[in-house]
C-alpha positions as CSV (number, residue, x, y, z in Angstrom):
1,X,93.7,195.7,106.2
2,X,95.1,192.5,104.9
3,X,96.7,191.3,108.4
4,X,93.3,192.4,110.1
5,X,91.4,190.0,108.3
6,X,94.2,187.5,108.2
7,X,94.3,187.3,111.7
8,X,90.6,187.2,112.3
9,X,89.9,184.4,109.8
10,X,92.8,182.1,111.5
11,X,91.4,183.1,114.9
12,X,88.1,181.7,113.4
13,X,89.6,178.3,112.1
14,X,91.4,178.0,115.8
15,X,88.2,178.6,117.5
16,X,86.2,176.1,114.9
17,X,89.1,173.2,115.7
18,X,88.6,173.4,119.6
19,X,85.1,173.8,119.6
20,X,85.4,170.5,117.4
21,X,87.7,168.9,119.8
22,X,85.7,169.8,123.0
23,X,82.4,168.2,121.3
24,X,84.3,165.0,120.2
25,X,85.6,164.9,124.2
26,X,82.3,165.7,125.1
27,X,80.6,163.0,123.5
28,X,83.6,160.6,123.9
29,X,83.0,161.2,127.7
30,X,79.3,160.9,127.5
31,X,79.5,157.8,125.5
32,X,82.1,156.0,128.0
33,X,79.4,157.0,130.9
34,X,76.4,155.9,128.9
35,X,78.3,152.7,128.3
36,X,79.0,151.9,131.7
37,X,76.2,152.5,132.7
38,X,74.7,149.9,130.1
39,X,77.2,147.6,131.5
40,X,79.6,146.9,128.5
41,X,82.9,148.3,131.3
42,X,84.7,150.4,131.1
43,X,87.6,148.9,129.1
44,X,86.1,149.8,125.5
45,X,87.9,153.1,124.5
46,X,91.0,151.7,126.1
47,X,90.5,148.5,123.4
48,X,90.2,150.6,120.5
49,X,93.2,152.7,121.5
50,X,95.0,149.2,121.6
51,X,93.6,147.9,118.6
52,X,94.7,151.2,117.2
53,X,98.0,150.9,118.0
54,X,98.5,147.8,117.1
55,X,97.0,148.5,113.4
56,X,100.1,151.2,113.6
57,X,103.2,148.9,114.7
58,X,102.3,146.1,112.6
59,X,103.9,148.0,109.3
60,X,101.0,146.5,107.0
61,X,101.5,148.8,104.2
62,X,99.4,152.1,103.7
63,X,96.6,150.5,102.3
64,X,96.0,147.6,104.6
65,X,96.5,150.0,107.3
66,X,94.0,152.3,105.8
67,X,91.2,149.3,105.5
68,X,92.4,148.2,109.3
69,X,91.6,151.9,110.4
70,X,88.3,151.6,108.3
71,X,87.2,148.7,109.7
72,X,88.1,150.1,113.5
73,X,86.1,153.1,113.3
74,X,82.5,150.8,111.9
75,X,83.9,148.9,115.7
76,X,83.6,152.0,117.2
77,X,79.7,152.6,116.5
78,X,79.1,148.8,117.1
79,X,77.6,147.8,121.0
80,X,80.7,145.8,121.8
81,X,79.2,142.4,122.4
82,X,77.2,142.8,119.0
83,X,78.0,139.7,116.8
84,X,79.0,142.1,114.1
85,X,81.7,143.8,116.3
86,X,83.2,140.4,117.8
87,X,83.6,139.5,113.3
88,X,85.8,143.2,112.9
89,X,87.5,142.2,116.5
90,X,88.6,138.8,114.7
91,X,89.4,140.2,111.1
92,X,91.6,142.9,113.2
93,X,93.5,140.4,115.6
94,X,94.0,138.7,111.8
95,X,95.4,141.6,110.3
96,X,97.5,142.6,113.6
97,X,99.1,139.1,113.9
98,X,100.0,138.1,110.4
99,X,103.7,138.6,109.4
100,X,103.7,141.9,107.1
101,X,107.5,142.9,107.3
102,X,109.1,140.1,109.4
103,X,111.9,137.9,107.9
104,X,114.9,135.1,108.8
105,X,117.8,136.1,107.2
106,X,119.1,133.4,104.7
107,X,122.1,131.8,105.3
108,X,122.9,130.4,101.7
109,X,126.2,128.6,102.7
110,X,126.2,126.1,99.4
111,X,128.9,124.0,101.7
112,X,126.8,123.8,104.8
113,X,123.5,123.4,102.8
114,X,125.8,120.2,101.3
115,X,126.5,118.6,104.7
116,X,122.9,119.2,106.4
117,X,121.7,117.0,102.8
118,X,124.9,114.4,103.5
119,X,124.2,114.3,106.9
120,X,120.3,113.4,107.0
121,X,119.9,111.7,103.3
122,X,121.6,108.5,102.1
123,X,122.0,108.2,98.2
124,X,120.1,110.9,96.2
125,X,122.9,112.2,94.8
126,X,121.0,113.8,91.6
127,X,118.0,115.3,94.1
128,X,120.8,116.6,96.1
129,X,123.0,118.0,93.6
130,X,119.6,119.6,92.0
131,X,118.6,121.3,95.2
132,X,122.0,122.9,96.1
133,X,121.7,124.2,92.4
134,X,118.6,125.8,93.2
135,X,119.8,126.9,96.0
136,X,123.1,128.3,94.3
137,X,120.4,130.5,92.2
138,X,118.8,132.1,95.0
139,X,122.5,132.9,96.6
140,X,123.4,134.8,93.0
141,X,119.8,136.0,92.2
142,X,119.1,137.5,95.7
143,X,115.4,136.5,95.0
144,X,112.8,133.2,95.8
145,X,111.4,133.8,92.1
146,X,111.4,130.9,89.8
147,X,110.3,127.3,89.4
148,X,108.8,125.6,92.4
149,X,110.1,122.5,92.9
150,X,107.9,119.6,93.0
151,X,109.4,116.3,94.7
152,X,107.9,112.8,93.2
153,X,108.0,110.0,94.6
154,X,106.5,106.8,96.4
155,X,106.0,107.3,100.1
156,X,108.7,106.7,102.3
157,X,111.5,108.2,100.1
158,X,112.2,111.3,101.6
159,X,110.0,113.9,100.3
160,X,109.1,116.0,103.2
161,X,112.5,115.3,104.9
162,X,114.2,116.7,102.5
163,X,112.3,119.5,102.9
164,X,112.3,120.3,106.1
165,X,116.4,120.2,105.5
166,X,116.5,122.8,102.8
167,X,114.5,125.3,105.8
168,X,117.4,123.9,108.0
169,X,119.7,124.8,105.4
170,X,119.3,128.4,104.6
171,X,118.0,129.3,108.4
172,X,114.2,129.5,107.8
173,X,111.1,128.8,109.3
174,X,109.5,125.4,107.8
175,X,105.7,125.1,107.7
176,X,103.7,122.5,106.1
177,X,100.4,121.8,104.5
178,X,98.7,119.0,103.6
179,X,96.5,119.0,100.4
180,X,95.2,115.9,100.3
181,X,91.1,115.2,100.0
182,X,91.0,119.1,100.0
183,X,88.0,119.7,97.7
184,X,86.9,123.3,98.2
185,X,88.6,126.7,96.9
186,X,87.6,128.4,100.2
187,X,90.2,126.1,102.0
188,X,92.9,128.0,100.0
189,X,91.7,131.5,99.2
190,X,89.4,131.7,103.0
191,X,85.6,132.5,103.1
192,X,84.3,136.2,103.2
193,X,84.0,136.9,106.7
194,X,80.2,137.7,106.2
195,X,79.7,134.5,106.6
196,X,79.5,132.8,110.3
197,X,82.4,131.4,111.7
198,X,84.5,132.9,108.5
199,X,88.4,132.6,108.4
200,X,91.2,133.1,106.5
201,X,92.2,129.7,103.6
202,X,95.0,127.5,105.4
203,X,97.4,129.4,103.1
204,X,97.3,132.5,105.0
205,X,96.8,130.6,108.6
206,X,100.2,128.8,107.7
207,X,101.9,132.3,107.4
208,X,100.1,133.1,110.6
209,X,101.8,130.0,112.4
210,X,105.7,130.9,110.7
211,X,105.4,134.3,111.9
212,X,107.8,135.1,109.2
213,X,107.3,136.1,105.1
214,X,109.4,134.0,104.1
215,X,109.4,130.6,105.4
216,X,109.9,127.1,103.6
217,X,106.3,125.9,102.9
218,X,105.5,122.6,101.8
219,X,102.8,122.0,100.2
220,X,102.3,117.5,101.0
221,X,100.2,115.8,98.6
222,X,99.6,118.2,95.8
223,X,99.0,115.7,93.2
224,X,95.3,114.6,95.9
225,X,93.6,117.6,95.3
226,X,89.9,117.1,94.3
227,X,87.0,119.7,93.1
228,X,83.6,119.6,92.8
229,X,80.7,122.4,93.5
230,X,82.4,124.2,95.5
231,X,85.0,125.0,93.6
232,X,88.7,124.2,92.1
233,X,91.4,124.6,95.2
234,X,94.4,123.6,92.3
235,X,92.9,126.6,90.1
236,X,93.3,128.9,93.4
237,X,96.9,127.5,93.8
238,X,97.9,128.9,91.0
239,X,97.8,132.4,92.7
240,X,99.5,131.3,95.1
241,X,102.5,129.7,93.1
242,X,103.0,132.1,90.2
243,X,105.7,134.3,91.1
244,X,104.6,136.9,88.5
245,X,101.5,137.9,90.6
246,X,101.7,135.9,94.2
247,X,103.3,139.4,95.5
248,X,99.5,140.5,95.6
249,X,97.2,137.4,97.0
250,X,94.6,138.1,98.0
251,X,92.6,135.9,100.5
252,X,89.0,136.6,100.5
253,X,88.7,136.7,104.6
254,X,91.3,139.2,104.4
255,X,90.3,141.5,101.1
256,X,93.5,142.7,100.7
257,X,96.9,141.8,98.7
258,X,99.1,140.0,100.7
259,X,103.1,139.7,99.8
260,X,103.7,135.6,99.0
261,X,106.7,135.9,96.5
262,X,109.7,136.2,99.5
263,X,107.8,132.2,100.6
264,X,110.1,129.1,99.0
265,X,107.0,126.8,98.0
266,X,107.9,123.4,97.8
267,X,105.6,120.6,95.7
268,X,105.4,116.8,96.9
269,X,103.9,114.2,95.1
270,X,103.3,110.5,94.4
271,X,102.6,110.8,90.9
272,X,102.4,114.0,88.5
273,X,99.5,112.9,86.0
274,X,97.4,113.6,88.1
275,X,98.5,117.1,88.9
276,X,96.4,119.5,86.6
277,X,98.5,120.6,83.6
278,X,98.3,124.4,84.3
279,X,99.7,124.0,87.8
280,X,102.1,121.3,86.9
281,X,103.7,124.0,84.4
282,X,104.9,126.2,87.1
283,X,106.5,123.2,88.8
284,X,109.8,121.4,87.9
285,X,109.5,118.2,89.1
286,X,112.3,116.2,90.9
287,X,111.9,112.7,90.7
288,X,112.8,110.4,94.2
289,X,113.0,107.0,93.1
290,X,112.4,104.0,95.6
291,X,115.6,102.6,97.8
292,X,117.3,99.7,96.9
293,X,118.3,96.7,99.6
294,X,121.8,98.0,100.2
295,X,120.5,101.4,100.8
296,X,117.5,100.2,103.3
297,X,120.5,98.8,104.6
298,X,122.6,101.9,105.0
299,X,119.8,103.8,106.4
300,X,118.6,101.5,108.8
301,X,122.3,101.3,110.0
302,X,122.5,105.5,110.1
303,X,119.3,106.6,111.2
304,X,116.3,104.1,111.6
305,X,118.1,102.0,114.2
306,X,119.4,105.0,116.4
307,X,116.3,106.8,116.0
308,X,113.8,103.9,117.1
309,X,116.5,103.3,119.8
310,X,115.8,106.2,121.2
311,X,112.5,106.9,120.8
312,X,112.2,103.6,123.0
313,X,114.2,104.6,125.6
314,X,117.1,102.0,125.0
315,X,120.5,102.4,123.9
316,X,123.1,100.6,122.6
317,X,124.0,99.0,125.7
318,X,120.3,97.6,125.6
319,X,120.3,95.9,122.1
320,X,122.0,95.6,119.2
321,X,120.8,94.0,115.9
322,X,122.9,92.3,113.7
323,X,123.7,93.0,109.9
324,X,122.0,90.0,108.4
325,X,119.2,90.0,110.8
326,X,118.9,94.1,109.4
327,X,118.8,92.1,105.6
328,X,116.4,89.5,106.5
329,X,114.1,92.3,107.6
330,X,114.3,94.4,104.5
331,X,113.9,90.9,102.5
332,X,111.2,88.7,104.3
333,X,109.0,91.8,106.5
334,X,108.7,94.6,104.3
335,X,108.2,95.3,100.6
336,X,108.0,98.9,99.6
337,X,109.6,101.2,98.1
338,X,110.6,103.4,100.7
339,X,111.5,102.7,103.9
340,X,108.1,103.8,106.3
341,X,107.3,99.9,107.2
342,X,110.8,99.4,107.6
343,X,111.2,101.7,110.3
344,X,107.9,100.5,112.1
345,X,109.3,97.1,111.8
346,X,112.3,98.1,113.7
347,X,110.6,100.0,115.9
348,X,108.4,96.8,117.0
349,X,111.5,95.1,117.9
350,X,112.7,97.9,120.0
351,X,109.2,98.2,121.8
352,X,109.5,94.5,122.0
353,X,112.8,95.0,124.3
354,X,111.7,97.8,126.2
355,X,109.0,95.7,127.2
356,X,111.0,92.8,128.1
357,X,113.3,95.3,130.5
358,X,110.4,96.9,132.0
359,X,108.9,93.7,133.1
360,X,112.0,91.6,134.2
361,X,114.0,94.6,135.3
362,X,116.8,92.8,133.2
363,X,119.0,95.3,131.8
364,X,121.5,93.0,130.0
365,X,122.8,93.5,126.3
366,X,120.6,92.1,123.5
367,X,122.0,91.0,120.2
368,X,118.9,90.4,117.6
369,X,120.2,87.7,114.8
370,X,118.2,86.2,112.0
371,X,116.9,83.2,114.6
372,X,115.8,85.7,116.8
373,X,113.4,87.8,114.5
374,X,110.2,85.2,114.6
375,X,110.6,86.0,118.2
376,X,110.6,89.7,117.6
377,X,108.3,89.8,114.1
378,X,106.4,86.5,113.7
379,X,106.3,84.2,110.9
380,X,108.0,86.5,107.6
381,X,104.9,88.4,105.7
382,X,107.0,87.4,101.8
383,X,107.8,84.0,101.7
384,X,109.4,84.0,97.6
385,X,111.3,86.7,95.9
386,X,109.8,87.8,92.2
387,X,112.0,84.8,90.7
388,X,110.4,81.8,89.6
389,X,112.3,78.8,90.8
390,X,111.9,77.3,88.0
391,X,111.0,78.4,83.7
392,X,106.8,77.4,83.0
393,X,104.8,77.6,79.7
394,X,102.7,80.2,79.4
395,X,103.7,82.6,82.5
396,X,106.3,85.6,81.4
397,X,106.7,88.2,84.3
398,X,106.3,91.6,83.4
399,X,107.2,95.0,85.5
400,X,104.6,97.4,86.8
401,X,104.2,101.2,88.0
402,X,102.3,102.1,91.2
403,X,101.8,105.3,93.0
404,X,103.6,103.2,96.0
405,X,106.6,102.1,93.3
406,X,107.4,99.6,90.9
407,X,106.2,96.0,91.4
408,X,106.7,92.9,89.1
409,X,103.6,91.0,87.9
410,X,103.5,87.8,86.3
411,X,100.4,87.1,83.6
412,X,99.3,83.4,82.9
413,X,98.3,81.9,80.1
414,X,96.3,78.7,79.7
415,X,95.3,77.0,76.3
416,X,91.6,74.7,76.4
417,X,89.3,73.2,74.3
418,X,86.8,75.2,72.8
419,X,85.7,77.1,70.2
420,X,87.6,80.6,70.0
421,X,86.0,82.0,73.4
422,X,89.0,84.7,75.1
423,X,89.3,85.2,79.1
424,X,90.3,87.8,80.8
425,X,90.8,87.3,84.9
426,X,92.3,89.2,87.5
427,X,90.8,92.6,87.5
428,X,92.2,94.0,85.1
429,X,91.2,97.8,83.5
430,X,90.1,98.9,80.1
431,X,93.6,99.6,78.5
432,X,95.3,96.0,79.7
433,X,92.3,94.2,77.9
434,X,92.5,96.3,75.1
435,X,96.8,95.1,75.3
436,X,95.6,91.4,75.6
437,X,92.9,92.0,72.2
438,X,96.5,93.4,70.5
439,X,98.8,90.5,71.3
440,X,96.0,87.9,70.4
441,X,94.7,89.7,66.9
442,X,98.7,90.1,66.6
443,X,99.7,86.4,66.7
444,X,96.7,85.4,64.6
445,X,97.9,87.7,61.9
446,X,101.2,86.2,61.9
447,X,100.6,82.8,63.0
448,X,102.5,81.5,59.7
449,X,105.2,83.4,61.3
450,X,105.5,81.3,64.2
451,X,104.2,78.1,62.9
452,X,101.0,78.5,64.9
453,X,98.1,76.4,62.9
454,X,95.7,79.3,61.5
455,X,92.5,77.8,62.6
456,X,94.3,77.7,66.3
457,X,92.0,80.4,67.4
458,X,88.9,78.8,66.4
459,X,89.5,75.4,67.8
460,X,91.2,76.4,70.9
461,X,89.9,78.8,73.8
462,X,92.3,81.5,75.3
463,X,92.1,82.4,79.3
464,X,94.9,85.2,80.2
465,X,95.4,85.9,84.0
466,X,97.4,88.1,86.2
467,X,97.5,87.1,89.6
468,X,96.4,88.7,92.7
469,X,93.1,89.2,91.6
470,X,92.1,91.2,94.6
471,X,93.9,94.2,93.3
472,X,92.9,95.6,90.4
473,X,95.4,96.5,87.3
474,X,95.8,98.7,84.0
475,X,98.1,100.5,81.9
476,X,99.3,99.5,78.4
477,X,102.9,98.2,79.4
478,X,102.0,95.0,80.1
479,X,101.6,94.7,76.4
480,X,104.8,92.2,75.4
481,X,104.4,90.6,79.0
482,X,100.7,89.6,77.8
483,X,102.0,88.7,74.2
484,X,105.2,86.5,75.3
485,X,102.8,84.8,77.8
486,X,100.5,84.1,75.0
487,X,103.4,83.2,72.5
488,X,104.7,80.9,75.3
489,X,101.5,79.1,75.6
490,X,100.9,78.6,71.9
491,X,104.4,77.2,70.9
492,X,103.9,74.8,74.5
493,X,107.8,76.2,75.5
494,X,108.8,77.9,78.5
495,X,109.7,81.4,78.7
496,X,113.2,82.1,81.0
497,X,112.1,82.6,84.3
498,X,114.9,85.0,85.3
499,X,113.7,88.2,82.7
500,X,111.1,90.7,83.1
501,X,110.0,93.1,80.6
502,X,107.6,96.1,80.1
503,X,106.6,97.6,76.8
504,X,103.3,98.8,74.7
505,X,102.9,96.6,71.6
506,X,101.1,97.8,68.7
507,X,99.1,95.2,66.0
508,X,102.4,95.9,64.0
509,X,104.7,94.4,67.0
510,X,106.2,97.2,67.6
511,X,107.3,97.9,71.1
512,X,106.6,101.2,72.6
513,X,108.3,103.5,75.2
514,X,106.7,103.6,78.6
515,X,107.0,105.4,81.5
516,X,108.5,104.8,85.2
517,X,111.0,102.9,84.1
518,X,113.4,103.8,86.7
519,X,111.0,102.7,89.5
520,X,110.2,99.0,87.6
521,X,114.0,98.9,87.2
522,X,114.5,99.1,91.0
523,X,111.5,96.9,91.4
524,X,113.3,94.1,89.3
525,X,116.5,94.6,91.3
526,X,114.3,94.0,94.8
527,X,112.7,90.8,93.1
528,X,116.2,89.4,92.4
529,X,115.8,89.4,88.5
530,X,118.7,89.8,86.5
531,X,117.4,90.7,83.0
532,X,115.2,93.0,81.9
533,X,113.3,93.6,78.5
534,X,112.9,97.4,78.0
535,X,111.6,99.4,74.8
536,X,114.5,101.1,72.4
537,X,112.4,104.1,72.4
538,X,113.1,104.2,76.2
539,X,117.1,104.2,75.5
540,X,117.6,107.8,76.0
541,X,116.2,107.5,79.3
542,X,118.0,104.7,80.7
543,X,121.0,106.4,80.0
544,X,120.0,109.0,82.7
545,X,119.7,107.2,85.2
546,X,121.6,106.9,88.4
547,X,124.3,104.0,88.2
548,X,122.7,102.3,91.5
549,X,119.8,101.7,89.7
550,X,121.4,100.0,86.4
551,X,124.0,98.1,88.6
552,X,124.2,94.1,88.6
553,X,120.9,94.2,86.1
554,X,121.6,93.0,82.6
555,X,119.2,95.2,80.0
556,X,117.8,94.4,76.5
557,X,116.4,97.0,74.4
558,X,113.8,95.8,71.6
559,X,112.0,97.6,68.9
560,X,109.6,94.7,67.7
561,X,108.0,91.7,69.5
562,X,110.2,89.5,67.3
563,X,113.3,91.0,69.2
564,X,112.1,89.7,72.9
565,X,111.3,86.5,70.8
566,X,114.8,86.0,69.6
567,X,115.8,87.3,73.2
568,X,114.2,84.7,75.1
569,X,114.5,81.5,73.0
570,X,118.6,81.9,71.9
């Protein structure tokens, strides 16, 4: 009795299934007629059964592959050249093409990693040594996860170079984004793909583009990031560059988590105050200072010179350009920090050549010597170095910090008849007036000090100016610069002409630490000064820095304005 209604019951589900399967070929078969007949072709089924497939090899995880399926069986009940169904076709080909399980296998030779770094860097050597420490993690670690290093610098150092070396290094992919003027979130996280002409944020296109999971991606420029109404893109980065939870982002084209913790995110920046606190925690910064002249030198020798060379079409047969002439360029055409204009420069000589073998057919050896660089160049763009020629009263030259580098800045200060009435010229910000109101209400506290008459400052007017007036200027270091220019002025005795200085000064004269002082040290060393006036506070620091930078530059360290006073008039 049991078998008997066994069997019958099974025959009954078997009977149920085909009848099922016969009315799905039925309908499948009517609905491929009717659809033909509407004139969509005859191609459809055949695109879901590709779409399909391809939802099946791309190894997307179960539930991406469940919402891929999902989302193919609404295209299935769509007319085909519906705008809704050409939206699914997109998010699909998205899904299908993105790199879910795909990988380049590391190669995490420290030795080689070493050599690529020699090989395409001059100097460095602390950015180098930091990298292949990094790098010596990931080899022991077997993992990505960690700090993501952020590379600072001015332009022209080196940033994205070094890079696209590290990807060159270990064997991977290198992608890059640029963040600057980005303003809206969508441009990171990707706009719902209700929307018209919807796609995913340039995070996930960049993946797209590697083919790979775990590519070197650059992000260029994170410290230009803007927000407004539409939203914060440096909150949404912080998904992105968390390790704890970037093994689930989640784009909102794409609606579903997507695996970013195998990626090596790299950071680069001009400057890092104005990189928003909460995503400048998850970075460790590397600093890349700017080049000095006998690097410009080296490089231009290694790899400007044979690179421009090449690019032109010449070779060394063609023209050859000699070592001071290579100086005199570095010195008279370019000032900056890294070496981007230097490389144009040299690059407009080599056009210059081409141009003269193209049109004389001349194919004769060229040596380019100092003579020959007005020729080449025209008249030299810096005509004086930073060094007065000779000591003035009343000018002091101080040291400055610019997204583009250091820079030297002299201030002026000129004593007149009047009645009291204070100056200020040459664009200068909030907090370097507020610096000139110290050093003034400073000296007329202790004008006894310095045998200054008390009533000075009611009898006498005071105009303070830092040349260059077209460029606007701030920060608080130019405090003891303003003062010793002031101080100068008042005692009518002029200040040596080969020190610079930088420093905060309080209405106690007390000197205060400030920051980029390796970048005004190199900027002292480019102007040819000798001596430099630092704060005490800023000791520690100095002592960290790369022997290039302190080499053939004599350094003072005060603590009160009496200590540059003493400094200055031994």
């Amino acid at each position: 009795m049991y078998l008997s209604e066994l069997r019958e019951r099974i025959t009954k589900d078997v009977s149920r299934d085909i009848a099922e399967n016969q009315k799905k070929y039925f309908l499948n078969e009517q609905l491929k007629i009717i659809k033909k007949e509407l004139g969509y072709g005859g191609n459809v089924v055949d695109e879901f059964e590709e779409l399909k497939n391809r939802i099946m090899k791309a190894k997307m995880g179960d539930d991406v592959e469940k919402k891929g399926l999902a989302e193919l069986n609404k295209l299935s009940t769509m007319a085909p050249m519906s705008p809704e169904a050409t939206v699914i076709r997109n998010y699909l080909d998205w899904l299908c093409t993105l790199p879910w399980e795909n990988k380049t296998k590391d190669n995490l030779d420290i030795n080689l990693a070493e050599k690529i770094l020699n090989k395409n860097h001059f100097g460095l050597d602390k950015v180098k040594e930091r990298i292949l420490e990094y790098l010596a993690v990931i080899k022991l670690a077997k993992h990505v996860k960690g700090q993501i290093l952020c590379f600072s610098g001015p332009p022209g150092v080196g940033k994205t170079s070094l890079g696209q070396s590290i990807a060159q290094a270990m064997g991977r992919k290198f992608v890059r984004l640029s963040l600057g003027g980005v303003r809206d979130e969508a441009e990171i996280r990707g706009h719902r793909k209700t929307y018209i002409g919807s796609m995913p944020g340039r995070i996930i296109q960049m993946m797209k583009r590697s083919g790979v999971m775990n590519p070197v991606f650059m992000l260029d420029e994170v410290d230009k990031l803007g927000n407004d109404f539409k939203g914060d893109p440096s909150s949404a980065l912080l998904e992105v560059l968390d390790p704890e939870i970037n093994n689930a982002f989640v784009d909102h084209y794409l609606e579903v988590d997507y695996d970013l913790s195998n990626v090596l995110f790299i950071c680069t920046a001009n400057v890092i105050h104005t990189i928003p606190p909460a995503l400048r925690d998850r970075m460790e910064i590397i600093n890349l200072p700017g080049y000095l002249e006998f690097e410009k030198f080296e490089i231009s020798k290694r790899f400007l010179i044979p690179r421009t060379m090449k690019d032109s079409g010449l070779t060394k047969k063609n023209i050859s350009i000699d070592d001071q002439a290579i100086r005199e360029i570095i010195r008279k055409y370019t000032m900056e920090s890294g070496v981007r204009s230097l490389e144009k420069t040299i690059s407009k000589i080599m056009r210059r050549r081409a141009k003269q073998i193209a049109s004389t057919g001349k194919n004769n050896s060229v040596k380019v010597t100092s003579k020959h660089l007005t020729e080449y160049l025209g008249s030299p763009l810096i005509i004086t170095d930073g060094k007065d020629k000779k000591s003035l009263i009343g000018v002091a030259k101080g040291l400055a910090w610019t997204p583009y580098g250091g820079a030297t800045l002299s201030v002026e200060t000129l004593i007149l008849d009047g009645n009291g009435k204070v100056q200020l010229t040459g664009q200068l910000g909030d907090v370097m007036k507020e610096s000139a109101s110290a050093s003034i209400s400073y000296l007329r506290k202790y004008s006894s000090q310095y045998n200054i008459d008390k009533d000075f400052f009611k009898k006498y007017d005071i105009h303070i100016h830092v040349p260059e007036g077209a460029i606007p200027k701030d920060g608080p270091s130019a405090g003891i610069t303003i003062t010793m220019s002031l101080f100068s002025a008042l005692i009518k005795k002029p200040l040596r002409n080969d020190f610079a200085m930088t420093g905060e000064i309080t209405l106690r004269g007390i000197i205060l630490p400030i920051g980029g002082l390796q970048e005004k040290l190199v900027a002292a060393q480019s102007a040819g000064i000798d001596n430099v006036i630092i704060p005490f506070a800023n000791k520690a620091q100095f002592v960290e820095l790369p022997q290039r930078v302190k080499k053939n530059i004599k350094v003072y360290f005060v603590e009160r304005i009496d200590d540059a006073i003493k400094i200055l008039y031994k």
